[in-house]
C-alpha positions in Angstrom: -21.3 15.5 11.8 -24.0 14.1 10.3 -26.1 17.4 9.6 -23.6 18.3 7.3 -23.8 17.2 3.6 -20.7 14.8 2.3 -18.5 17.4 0.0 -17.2 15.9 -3.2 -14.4 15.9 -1.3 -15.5 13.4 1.1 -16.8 11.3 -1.6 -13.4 11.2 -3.7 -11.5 10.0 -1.0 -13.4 6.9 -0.3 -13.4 6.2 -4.0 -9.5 5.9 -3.5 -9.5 4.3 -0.4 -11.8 1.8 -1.9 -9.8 1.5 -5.2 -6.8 1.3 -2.9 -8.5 -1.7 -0.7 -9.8 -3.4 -4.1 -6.4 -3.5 -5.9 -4.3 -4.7 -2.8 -6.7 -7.9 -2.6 -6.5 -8.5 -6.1 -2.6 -8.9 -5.6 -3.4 -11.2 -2.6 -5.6 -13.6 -5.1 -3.3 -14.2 -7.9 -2.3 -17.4 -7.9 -3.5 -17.9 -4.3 -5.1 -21.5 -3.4 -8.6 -21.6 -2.5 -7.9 -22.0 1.5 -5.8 -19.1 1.4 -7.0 -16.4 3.5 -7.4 -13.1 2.1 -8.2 -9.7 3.7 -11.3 -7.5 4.1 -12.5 -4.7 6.1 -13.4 -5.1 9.7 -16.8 -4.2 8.8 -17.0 -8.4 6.7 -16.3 -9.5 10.1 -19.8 -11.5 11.4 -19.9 -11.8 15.1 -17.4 -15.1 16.7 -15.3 -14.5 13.6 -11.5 -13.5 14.1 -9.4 -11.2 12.0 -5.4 -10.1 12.4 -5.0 -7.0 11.7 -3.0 -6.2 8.4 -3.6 -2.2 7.6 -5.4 1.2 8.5 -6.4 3.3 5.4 -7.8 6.0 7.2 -5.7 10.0 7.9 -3.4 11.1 10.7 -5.5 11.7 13.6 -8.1 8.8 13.0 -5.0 6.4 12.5 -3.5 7.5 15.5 -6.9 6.9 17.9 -7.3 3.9 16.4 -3.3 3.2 17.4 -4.5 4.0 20.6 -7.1 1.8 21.0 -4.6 -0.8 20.6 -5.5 -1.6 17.1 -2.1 -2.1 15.8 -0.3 -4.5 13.0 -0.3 -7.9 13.5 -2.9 -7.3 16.3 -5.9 -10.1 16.4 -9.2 -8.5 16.5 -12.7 -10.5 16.9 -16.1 -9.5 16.0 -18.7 -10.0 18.9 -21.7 -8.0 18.2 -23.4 -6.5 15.2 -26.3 -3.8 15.7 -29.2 -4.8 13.3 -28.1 -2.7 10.4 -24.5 -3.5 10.7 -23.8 -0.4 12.3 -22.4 -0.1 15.0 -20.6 -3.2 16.0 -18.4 -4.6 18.8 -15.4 -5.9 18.7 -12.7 -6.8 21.1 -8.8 -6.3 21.3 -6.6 -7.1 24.1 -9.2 -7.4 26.6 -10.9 -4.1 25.7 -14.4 -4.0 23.9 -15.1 -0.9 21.4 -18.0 -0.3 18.9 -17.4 1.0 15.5 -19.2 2.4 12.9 -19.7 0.4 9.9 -17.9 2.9 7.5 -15.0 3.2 10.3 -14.8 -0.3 10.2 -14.6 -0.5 6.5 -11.3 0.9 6.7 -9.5 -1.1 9.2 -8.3 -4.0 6.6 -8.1 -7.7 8.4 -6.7 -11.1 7.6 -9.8 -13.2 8.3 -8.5 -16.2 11.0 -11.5 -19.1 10.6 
């Protein structure tokens, strides 16, 4: 996977997800008050921070792993371990523990819980 050169393919689709991801929290700050929490991608998450789990942006069969890893709406994640450059980090759900990678993570959009 990582031998292989990213296709412009690879590339475009980020762009949206990321123009998808960027346009959602814009919705969520209009108007908001400064406490209000707003979401992110699992990836913001430092270590002892919680998130809830709001939306997956990534296709079919990565959705449905990450379904059955128990990542599912509404779910409350936590952040317990980040390598040194961010990737990969730990997290736990439900009593499991799972690393992710950082642009994995990036896709997993979370309500932060302070």
């Amino acid at each position: 996977d990582t031998d292989r050169s990213r296709g412009l393919g690879d590339v475009y689709k980020r762009q949206v997800l990321f123009c998808i991801f960027w346009i959602r929290n814009q919705r969520n700050r209009k108007g908001s008050a400064p406490m209000e929490k707003q979401w992110m991608g699992l990836n913001a998450l430092r270590p002892g921070e919680r998130g809830i789990l709001r939306e997956i942006l990534m296709p079919g069969e990565a959705k449905a792993r990450m379904e059955e890893l128990g990542l599912l709406p509404e779910t409350e994640l936590s952040c317990l371990y980040r390598a040194p450059h961010a990737s990969p980090a730990a997290y736990a759900v439900g009593g499991a523990v799972f690393a992710l990678r950082k642009k994995d993570a990036a896709q997993i959009i979370v309500e932060a819980v302070r």
